[in-house]
N, C-alpha and C positions, 0 to 999 in steps of 0.2 A: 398635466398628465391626467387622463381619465381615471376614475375609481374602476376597478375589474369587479364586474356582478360577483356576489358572491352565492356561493349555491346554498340554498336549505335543506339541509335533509333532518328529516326526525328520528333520533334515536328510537330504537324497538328496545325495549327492556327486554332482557333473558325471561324465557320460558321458565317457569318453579312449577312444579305440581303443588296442586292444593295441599297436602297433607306437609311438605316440606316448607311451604311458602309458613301455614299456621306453627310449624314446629318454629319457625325462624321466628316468628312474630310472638311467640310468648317465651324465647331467649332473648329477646329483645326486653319485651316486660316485664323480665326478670331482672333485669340489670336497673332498676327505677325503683328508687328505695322513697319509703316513707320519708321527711325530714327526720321526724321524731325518733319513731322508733329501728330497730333493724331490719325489718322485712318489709320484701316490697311488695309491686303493689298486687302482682299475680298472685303470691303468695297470702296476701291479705284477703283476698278474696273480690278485690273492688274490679275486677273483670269478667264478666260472667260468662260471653261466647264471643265469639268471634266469626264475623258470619265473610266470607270471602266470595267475590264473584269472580263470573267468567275471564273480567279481565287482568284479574289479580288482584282487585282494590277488597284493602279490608276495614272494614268497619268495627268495632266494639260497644257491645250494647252495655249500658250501666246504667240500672235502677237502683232503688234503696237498697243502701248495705245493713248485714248485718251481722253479728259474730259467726253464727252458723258458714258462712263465706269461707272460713279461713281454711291455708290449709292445716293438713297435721303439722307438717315442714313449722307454720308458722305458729300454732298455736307451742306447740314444742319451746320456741322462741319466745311467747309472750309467756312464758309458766304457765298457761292456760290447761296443760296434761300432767 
C-alpha cells in the first residue's frame, strides 16, 4: 500500500509585543539561580540588555561583570546593604 504525502506546514509562532515578549524573558531569567548562592542570574546583574528584533528573536548581551550589576533585590540577599 502506498505511503500518503504527507503535507508541511510551518508553524507561525503567536504574535508577542515587544515589551511583553522582554517582560516574559526576564521572568524567565528569573527563575535561573546561581548554583551557589540564592539569587539569580537577572538579579545578579550578569544580564545587562536584552535587545529583541523584528521577528521576535532575543539576544542578551553579557560583558564583564561587576558587583555594581547587582540588584538591590540581590544585594539585600547577599548582606551587601
Amino acid at each position: 500500500m502506498p505511503e500518503t504525502p504527507r503535507s508541511e506546514t510551518t508553524a507561525t509562532p503567536p504574535t508577542v509585543e515587544p515589551a511583553q515578549l522582554e517582560t516574559n524573558v526576564v521572568a524567565a531569567l528569573r527563575t535561573i539561580y546561581d548554583p551557589e548562592i540564592p539569587v539569580n542570574i537577572y538579579d545578579l546583574g550578569l544580564i545587562y540588555q536584552l535587545d529583541i528584533d523584528a521577528k521576535g528573536r532575543v539576544d542578551v548581551w553579557e560583558p564583564a561583570w561587576s558587583p555594581e550589576r547587582l540588584s538591590e533585590d540581590a544585594k539585600l540577599k547577599l548582606g551587601l546593604l
